[in-house]
C-alpha positions as CSV (number, residue, x, y, z in Angstrom):
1,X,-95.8,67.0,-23.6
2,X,-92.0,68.1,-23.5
3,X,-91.2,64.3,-23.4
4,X,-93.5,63.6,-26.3
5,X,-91.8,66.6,-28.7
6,X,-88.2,65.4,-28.0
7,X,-89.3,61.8,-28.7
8,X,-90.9,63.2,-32.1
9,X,-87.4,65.0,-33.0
10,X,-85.2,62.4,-32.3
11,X,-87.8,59.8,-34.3
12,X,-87.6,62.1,-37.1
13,X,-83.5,62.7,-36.9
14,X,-83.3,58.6,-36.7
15,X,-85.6,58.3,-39.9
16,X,-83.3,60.9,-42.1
17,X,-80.2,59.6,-40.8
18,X,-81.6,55.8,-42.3
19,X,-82.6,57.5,-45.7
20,X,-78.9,59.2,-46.2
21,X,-77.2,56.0,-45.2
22,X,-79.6,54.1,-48.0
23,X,-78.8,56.9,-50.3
24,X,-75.4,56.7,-50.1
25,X,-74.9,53.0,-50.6
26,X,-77.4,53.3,-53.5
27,X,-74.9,55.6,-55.0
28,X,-71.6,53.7,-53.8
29,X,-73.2,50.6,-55.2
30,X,-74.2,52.3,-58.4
31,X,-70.8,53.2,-58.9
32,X,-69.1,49.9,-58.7
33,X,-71.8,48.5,-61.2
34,X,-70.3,50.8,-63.4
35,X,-67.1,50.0,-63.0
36,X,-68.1,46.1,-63.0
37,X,-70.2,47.0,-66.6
38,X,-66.9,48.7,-68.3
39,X,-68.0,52.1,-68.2
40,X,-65.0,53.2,-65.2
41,X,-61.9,52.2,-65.7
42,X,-62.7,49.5,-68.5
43,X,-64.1,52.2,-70.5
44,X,-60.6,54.0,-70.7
45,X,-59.2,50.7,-72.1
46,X,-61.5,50.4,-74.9
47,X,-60.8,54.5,-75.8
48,X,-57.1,53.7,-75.5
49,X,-57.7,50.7,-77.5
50,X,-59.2,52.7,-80.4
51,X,-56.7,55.3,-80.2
52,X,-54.0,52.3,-81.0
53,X,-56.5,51.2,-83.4
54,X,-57.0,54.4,-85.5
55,X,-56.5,54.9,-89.6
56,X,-53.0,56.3,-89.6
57,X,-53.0,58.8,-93.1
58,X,-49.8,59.9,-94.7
59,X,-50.2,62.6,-96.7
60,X,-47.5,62.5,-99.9
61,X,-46.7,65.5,-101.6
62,X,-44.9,66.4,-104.9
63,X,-44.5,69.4,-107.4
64,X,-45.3,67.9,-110.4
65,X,-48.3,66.9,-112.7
66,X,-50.5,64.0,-112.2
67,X,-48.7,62.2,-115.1
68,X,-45.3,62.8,-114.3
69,X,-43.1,59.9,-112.8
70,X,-43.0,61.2,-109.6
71,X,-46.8,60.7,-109.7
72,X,-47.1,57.0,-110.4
73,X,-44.3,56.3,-108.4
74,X,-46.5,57.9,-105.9
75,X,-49.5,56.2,-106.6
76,X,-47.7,52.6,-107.1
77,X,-46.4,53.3,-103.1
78,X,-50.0,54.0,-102.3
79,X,-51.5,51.3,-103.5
80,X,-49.0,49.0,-101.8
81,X,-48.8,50.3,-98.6
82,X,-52.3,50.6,-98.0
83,X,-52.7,46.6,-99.8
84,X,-49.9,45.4,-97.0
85,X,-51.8,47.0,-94.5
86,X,-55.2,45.8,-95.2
87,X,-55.8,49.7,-95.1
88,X,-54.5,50.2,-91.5
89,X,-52.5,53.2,-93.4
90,X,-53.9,55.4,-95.9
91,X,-51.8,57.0,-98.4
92,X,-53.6,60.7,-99.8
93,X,-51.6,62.5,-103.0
94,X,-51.3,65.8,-102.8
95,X,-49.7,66.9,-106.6
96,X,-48.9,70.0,-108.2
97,X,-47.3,71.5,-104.9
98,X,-50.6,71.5,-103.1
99,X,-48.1,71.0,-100.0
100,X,-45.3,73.2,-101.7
101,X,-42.6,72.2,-103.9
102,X,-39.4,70.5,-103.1
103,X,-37.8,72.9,-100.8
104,X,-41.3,73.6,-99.0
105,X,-41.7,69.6,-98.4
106,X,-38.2,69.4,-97.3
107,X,-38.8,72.0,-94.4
108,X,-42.4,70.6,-93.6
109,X,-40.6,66.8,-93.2
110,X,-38.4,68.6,-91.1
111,X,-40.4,70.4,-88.7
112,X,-43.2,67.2,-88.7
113,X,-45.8,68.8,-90.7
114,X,-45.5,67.1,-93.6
115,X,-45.6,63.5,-93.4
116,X,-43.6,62.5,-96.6
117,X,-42.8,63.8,-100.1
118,X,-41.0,63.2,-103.4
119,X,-38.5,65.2,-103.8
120,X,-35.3,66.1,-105.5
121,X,-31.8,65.6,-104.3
122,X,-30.9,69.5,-104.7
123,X,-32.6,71.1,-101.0
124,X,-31.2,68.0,-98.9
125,X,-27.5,68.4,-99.7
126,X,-26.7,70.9,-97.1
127,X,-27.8,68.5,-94.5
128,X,-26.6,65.4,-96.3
129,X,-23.4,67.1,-98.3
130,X,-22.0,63.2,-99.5
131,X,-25.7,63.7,-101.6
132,X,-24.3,66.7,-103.8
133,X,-21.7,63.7,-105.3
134,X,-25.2,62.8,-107.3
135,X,-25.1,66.0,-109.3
136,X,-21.5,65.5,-110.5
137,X,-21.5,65.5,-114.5
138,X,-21.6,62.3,-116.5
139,X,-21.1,60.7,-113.4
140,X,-23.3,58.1,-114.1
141,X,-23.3,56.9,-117.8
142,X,-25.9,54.1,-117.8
143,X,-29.0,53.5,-116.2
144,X,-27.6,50.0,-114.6
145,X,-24.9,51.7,-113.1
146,X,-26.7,54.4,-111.1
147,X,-28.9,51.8,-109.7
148,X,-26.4,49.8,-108.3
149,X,-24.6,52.6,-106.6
150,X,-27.7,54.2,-105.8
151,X,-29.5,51.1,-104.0
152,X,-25.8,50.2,-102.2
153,X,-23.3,50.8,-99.6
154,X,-22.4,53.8,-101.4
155,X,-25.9,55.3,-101.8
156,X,-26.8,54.5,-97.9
157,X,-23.6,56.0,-96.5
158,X,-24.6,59.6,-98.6
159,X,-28.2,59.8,-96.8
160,X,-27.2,57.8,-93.4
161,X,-26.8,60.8,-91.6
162,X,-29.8,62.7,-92.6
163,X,-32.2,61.7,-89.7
164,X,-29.9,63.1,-87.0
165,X,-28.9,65.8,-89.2
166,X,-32.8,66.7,-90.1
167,X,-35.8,65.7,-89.1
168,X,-36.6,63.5,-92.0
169,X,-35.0,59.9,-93.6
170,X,-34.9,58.9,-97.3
171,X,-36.8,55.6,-98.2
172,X,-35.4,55.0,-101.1
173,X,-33.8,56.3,-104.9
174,X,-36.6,56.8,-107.1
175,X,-35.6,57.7,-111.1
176,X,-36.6,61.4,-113.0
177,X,-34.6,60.4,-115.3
178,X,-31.2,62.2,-117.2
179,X,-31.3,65.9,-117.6
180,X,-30.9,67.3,-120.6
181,X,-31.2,71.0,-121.9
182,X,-34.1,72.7,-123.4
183,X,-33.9,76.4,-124.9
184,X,-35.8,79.0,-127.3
185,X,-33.0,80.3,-129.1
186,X,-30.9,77.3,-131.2
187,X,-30.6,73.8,-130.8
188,X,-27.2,72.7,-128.3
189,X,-24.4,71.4,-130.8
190,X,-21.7,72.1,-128.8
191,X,-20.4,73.7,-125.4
192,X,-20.1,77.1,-127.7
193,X,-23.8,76.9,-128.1
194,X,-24.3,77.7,-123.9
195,X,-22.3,80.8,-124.6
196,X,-24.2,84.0,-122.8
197,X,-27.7,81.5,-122.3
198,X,-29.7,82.2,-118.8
199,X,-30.0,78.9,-118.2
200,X,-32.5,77.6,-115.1
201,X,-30.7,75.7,-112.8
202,X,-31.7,73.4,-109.3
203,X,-31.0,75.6,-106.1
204,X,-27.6,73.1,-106.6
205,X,-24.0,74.5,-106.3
206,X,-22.8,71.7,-108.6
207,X,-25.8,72.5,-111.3
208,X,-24.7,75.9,-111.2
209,X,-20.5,74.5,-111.3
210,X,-21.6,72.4,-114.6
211,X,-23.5,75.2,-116.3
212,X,-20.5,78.1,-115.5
213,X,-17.9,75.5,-116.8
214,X,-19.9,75.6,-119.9
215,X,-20.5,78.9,-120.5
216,X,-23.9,80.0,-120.1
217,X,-25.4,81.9,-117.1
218,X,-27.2,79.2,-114.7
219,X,-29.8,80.8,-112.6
220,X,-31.4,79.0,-109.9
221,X,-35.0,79.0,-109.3
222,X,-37.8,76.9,-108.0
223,X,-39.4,74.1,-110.5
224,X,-42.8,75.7,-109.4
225,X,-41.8,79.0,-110.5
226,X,-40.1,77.5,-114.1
227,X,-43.0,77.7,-116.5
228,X,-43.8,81.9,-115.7
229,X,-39.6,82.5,-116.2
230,X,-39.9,81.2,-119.4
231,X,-42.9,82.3,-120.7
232,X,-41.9,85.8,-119.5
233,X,-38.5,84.9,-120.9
234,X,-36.4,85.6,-117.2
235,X,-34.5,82.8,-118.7
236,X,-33.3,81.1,-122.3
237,X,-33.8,77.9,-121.2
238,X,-33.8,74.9,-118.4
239,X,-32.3,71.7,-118.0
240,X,-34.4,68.2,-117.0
241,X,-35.6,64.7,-118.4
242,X,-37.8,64.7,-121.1
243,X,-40.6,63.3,-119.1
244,X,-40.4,66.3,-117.3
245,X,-40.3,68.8,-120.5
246,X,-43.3,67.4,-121.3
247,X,-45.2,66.4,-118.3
248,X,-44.6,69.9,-117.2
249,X,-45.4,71.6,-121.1
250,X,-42.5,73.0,-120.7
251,X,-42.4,72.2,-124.9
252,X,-45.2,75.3,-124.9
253,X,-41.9,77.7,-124.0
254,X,-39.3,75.9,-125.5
255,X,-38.8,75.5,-129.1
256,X,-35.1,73.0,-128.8
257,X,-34.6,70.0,-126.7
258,X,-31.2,69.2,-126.9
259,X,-29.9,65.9,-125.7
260,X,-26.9,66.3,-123.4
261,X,-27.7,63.6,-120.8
262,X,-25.5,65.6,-118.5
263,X,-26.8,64.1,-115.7
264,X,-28.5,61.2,-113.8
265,X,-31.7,62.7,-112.0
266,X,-32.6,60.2,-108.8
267,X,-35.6,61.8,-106.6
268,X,-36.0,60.2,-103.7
269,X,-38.8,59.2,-101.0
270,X,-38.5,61.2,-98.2
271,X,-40.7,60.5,-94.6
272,X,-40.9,62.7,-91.5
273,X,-38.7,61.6,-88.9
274,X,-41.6,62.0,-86.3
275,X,-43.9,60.2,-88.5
276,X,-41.1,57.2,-88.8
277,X,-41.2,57.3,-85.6
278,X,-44.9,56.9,-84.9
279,X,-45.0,53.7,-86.7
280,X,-44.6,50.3,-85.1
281,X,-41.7,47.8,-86.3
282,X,-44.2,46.2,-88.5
283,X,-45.7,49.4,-90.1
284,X,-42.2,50.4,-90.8
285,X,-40.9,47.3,-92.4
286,X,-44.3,47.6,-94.8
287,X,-43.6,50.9,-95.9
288,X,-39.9,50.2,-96.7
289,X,-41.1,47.1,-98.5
290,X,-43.9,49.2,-100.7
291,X,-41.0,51.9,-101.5
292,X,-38.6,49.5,-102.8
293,X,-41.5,48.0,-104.9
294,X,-42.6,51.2,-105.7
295,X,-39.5,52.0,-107.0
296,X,-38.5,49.3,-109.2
297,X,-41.8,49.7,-110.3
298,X,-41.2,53.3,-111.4
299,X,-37.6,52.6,-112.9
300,X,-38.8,50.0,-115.1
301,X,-41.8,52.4,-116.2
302,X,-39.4,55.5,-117.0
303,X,-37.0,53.1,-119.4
304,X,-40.4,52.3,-121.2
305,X,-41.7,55.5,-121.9
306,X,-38.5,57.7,-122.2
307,X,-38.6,56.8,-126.2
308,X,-42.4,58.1,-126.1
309,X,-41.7,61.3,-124.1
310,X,-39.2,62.0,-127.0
311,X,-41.7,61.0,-130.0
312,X,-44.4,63.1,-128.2
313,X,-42.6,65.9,-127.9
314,X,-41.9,65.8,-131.4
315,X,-45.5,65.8,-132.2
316,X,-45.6,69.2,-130.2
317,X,-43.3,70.6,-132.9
318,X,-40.3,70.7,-130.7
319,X,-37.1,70.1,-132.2
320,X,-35.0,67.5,-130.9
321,X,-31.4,67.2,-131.0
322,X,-28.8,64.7,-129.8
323,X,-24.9,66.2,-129.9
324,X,-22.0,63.8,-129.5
325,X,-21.6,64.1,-125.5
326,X,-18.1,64.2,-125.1
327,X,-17.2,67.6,-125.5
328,X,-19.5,68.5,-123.0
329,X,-18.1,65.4,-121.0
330,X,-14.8,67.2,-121.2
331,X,-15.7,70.9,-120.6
332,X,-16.8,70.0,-117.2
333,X,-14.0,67.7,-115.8
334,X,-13.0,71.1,-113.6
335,X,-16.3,70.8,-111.7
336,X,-14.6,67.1,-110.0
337,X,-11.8,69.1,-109.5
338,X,-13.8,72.2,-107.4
339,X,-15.7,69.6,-105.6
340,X,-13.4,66.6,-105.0
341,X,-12.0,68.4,-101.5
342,X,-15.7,68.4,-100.2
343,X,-16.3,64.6,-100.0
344,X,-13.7,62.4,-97.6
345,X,-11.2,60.6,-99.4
346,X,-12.4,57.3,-99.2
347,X,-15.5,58.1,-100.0
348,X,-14.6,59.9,-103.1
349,X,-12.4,57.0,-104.2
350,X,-15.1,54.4,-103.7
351,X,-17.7,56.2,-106.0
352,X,-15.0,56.9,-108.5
353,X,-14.1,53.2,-108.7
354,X,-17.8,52.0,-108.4
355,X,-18.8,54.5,-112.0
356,X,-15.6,53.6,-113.7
């Protein structure tokens, strides 16, 4: 009987030992199936596959209205990039500062949460200082000219430095146009006419050089912040391209437009550093391609409607003026002189000779 009960336990311990064994080669063999099918390792391929695979967005920002030029400029880069692309990147518009104005985009390119903007020259300078040269009065007398420097050696060598310098590179030199000065008091004859004028100014050292050498009182504040100062009257007046005055309504606070052409406005197409980056060779050379047709696109659309901004802004009731520009030309020869020491001297000579 003790024979027959050891018998039975060892039977029994033989018989769960077999079903373990089956067990775990069912499972072992269930796990290479797996594998085999593309669910193990093959399965991280494919996820890594889709990662390099995904939409890649941009999001573009820019402080002005949906019919300003740094709009359709915008839109003309979106429809390219996303055309070259065969919608591999998508371009989203955020106007109006939804993303901040220029100074906000600057520090969100910088930092990498922003992944591109149009922007004024004016919050770059201190990283790029060759880029305050831009600003320098009557510096650029013609349209043709500023191009040519712009899109040139000369233009390169003043933004070369900015993705070391900051965490963001410019695209390319986009056109807002010349600046010219608006004001509720008296139409601008004459330097005299500045005399004791707050005048809004670009956070710019030169802007506020050019409007001191004139005589007025230039006080810097933010674009998005323009309408409200002078509505509430913080300042006389402002200074920009008529397609801004009246993309902006700025003609709703200003009764004179005076046309100094004091200066040639560029804003340029800024991207993120770590989102240039990100891109492959292929995505980048697209989206260098799409800016420069974006851009020539938007140049040849600002000469075109710069004679209807003016007409329209007649039809508001503003009153437009157009003084002879060379005593203005004349009253601000000392800015070159306060800022010549700031650029190298080759540099300085070279842009002199090049808007001769």
């Amino acid at each position: 009987m003790k024979n027959f009960k050891v018998a039975a336990v060892l039977l029994i311990s033989f018989l769960a030992l077999l079903v373990i064994t089956a067990c775990s080669q069912s499972e072992s063999g269930s796990g290479q199936e797996e594998n085999t099918d593309g669910s193990g390792q093959e399965e991280n391929t494919e996820s890594s596959g889709d990662d390099e695979n995904d939409e890649i967005v941009l999001r573009l920002g820019h402080g002005t209205a949906t019919n300003s030029l740094y709009h359709k400029g915008s839109e003309k880069f979106k429809e390219l990039v996303e055309e070259k692309t065969d919608g591999e990147i998508t371009v989203e518009l955020y106007p109006d500062g939804q993303l901040g104005h220029d100074r906000d985009l600057t520090e969100g390119m910088d930092m990498g949460t922003v992944e591109m903007g149009m922007i004024g020259v004016e919050p770059l300078t201190s990283m790029a200082p060759k880029l305050q040269a831009v600003n320098l009065p009557y510096l650029f007398t013609d349209r043709e000219t500023a191009y040519e420097v712009l899109d040139g050696e000369i233009g390169q060598e003043m933004v070369e430095n900015l993705p070391e310098e900051s965490g963001m590179r410019v695209l390319g030199y986009f056109e807002n146009g010349f600046r010219n000065v608006s004001n509720s008091q008296q139409p601008i004859e004459e330097p005299e006419d500045l005399n004791g004028l707050d005048i809004r100014t670009p956070e710019s050292d030169v802007s506020l050089s050019i409007f001191n050498a004139l005589g007025a009182n230039p006080t810097p504040m933010d674009f998005g912040e323009l309408y409200t100062g002078l509505e509430q009257g913080t300042v006389d007046g402002q200074e920009n391209p008529v397609s801004l005055i009246y993309t902006a309504k700025l003609y709703e606070v200003q009764d004179y437009v005076s046309l100094t052409n004091h200066m040639y406005s560029p804003m340029v197409l800024a991207i993120s550093e770590q989102t240039w980056s990100s891109l492959s060779s292929e995505q980048q050379d697209i989206v260098m391609e799409a800016s420069d047709e974006a851009k020539q696109y938007e140049r040849e659309l600002s000469q075109e409607e710069e004679a209807n901004y003016i007409d329209m802004l007649k039809e508001e009731g503003t009153n437009i003026n157009e003084p002879e520009t060379e005593p203005f030309e004349e009253a601000t020869q000392e800015v070159y002189e306060e800022y010549k020491g700031d650029f190298d001297e080759e540099f300085y000579e070279k842009l002199m000779e090049a808007t001769e």
